[in-house]
C-alpha positions in Angstrom: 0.0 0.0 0.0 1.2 3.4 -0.9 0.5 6.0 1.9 -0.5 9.5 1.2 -1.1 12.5 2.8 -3.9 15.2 1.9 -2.7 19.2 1.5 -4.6 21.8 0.6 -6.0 23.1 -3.1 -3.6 25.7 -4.1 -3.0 26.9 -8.1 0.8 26.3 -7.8 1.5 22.8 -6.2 -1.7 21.7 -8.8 -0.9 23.6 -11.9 1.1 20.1 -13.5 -2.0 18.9 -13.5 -4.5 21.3 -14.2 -5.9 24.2 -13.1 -7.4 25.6 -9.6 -10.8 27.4 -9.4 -11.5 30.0 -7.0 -12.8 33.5 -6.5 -9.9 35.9 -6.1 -11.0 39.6 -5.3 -8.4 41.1 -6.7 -9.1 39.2 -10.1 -12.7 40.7 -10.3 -14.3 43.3 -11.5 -17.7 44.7 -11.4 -21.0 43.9 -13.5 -24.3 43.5 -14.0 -24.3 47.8 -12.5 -22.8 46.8 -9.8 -24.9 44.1 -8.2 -22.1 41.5 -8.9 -18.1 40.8 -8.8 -17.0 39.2 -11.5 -13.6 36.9 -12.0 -12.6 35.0 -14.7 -11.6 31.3 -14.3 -8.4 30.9 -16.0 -8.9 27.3 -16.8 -8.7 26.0 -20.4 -11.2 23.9 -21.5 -9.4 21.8 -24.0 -11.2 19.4 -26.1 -11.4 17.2 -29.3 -13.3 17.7 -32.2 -15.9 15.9 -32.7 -17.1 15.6 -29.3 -19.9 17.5 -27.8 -20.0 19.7 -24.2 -21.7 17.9 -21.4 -22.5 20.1 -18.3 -23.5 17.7 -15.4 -24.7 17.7 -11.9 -23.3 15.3 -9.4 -24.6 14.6 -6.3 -21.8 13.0 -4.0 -21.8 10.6 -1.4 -19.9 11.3 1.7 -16.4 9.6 2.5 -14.1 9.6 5.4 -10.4 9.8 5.5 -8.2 7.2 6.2 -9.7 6.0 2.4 -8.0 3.1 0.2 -8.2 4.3 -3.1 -7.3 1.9 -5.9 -9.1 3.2 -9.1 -7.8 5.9 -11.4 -9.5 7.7 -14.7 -8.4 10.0 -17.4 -10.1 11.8 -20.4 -8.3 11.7 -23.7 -10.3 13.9 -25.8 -11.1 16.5 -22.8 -10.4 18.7 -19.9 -12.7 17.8 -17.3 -13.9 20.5 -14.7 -15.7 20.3 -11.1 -17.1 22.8 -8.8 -18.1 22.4 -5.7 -21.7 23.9 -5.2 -22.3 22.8 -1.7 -19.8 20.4 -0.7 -17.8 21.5 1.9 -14.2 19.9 1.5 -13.6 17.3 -1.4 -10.9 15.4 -2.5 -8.5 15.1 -5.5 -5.8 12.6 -6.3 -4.0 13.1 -9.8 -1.1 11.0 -10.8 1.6 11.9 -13.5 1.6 9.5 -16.3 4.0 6.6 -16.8 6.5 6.0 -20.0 4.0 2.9 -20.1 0.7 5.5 -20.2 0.3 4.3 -16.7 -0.3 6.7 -13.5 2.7 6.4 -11.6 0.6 6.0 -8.0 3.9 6.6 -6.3 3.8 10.0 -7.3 0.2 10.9 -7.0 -0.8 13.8 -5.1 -3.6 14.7 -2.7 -5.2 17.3 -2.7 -8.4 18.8 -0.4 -10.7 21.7 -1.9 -12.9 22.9 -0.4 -16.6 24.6 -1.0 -16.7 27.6 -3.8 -13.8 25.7 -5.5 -13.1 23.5 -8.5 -10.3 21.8 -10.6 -10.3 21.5 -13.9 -8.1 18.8 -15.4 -6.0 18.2 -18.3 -6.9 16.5 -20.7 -5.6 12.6 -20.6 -4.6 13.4 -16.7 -4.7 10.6 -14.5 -6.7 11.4 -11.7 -9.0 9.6 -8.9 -13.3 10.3 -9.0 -14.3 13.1 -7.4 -15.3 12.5 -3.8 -16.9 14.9 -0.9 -14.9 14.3 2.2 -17.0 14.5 5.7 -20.6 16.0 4.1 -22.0 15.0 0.9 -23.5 17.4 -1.7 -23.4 18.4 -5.4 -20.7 19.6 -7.5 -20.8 20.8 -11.6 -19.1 19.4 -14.3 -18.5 20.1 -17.1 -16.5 17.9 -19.8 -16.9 17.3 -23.7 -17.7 13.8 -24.4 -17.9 11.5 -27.9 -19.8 9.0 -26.9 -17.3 6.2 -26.9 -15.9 3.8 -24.5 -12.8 6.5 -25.3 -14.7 9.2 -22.7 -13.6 8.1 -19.6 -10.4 5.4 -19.8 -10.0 3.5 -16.3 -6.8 1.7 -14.5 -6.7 0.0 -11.4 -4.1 0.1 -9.6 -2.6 -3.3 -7.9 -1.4 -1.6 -4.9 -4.1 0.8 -3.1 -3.2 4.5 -2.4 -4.0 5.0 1.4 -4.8 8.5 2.0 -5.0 9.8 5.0 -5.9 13.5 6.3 -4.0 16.7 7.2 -6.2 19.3 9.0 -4.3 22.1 7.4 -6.4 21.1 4.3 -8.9 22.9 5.7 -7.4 26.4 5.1 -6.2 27.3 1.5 -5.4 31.2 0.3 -8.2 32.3 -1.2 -9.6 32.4 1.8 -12.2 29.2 1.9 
């Protein structure tokens, strides 16, 4: 078993991967005469012709850490986005990929966001399902899909990832 430890969401220590989500004041400017803040998410939604946008609602069931996690996913003809719209804390595991195509789960990381985020991921990234940690809830996505077994492309891993929690994944800086 591979042991891992959670830290929080933050754009730098994710950006190999993909990109953070989340409001940053200093980003935003005012619209809609003045009754709102706007700010851009900088994530590129990269996808492959041919395929069609999907915007989806998921509705999670709660988990608790410790969690053995053996089951990766990646998305070779999109990016694949979700926000949290009332989960409180939720967890994502992303793995670089092998010279064999194969998430190297020796490397993954583990990550903790938490409500009013979202990640969006590269396309072809290796990463775990979404899951809500502690409270469950509903998160968008948003994806482009073909309608081929090529959508989602799974691997399970012979060893399990154990990942286990760090309370400091409770803070991040922008201020969730």
């Amino acid at each position: 078993m591979i042991a891992l430890t959670s830290r929080p969401l933050e754009a730098d220590a994710f950006a190999p991967f993909g990109t953070v989500i989340a409001f940053e004041s200093a980003a935003a400017r005012l619209v809609n005469e003045g009754t709102a803040l706007r700010a851009d998410a900088c994530a590129l939604f990269e996808y492959a012709s041919g395929t069609e946008p999907v915007l989806a609602l998921y509705r999670a069931t709660p988990k608790t850490l410790p969690l053995r996690l053996t089951l990766f996913e990646r998305h070779p003809l999109s990016a694949q986005t979700f926000v949290s719209l009332s989960v409180p804390r939720f967890l994502v595991v992303v793995a670089p990929r092998g010279a064999d195509g194969l998430p190297v789960a020796a490397a993954a990381q583990v990550f903790v966001g938490l409500a009013g985020m979202g990640v969006s991921y590269r396309s072809n990234q290796w990463h775990m399902p979404i899951m809500a940690l502690g409270t469950g809830g509903d998160l968008l996505m948003l994806m482009a899909e073909h309608g081929t077994t090529e959508d989602c492309i799974e691997h399970r891993l012979a060893v399990p990832l154990l990942i286990q929690d760090d309370v400091s994944s409770e803070r991040t800086p922008y201020g969730a």
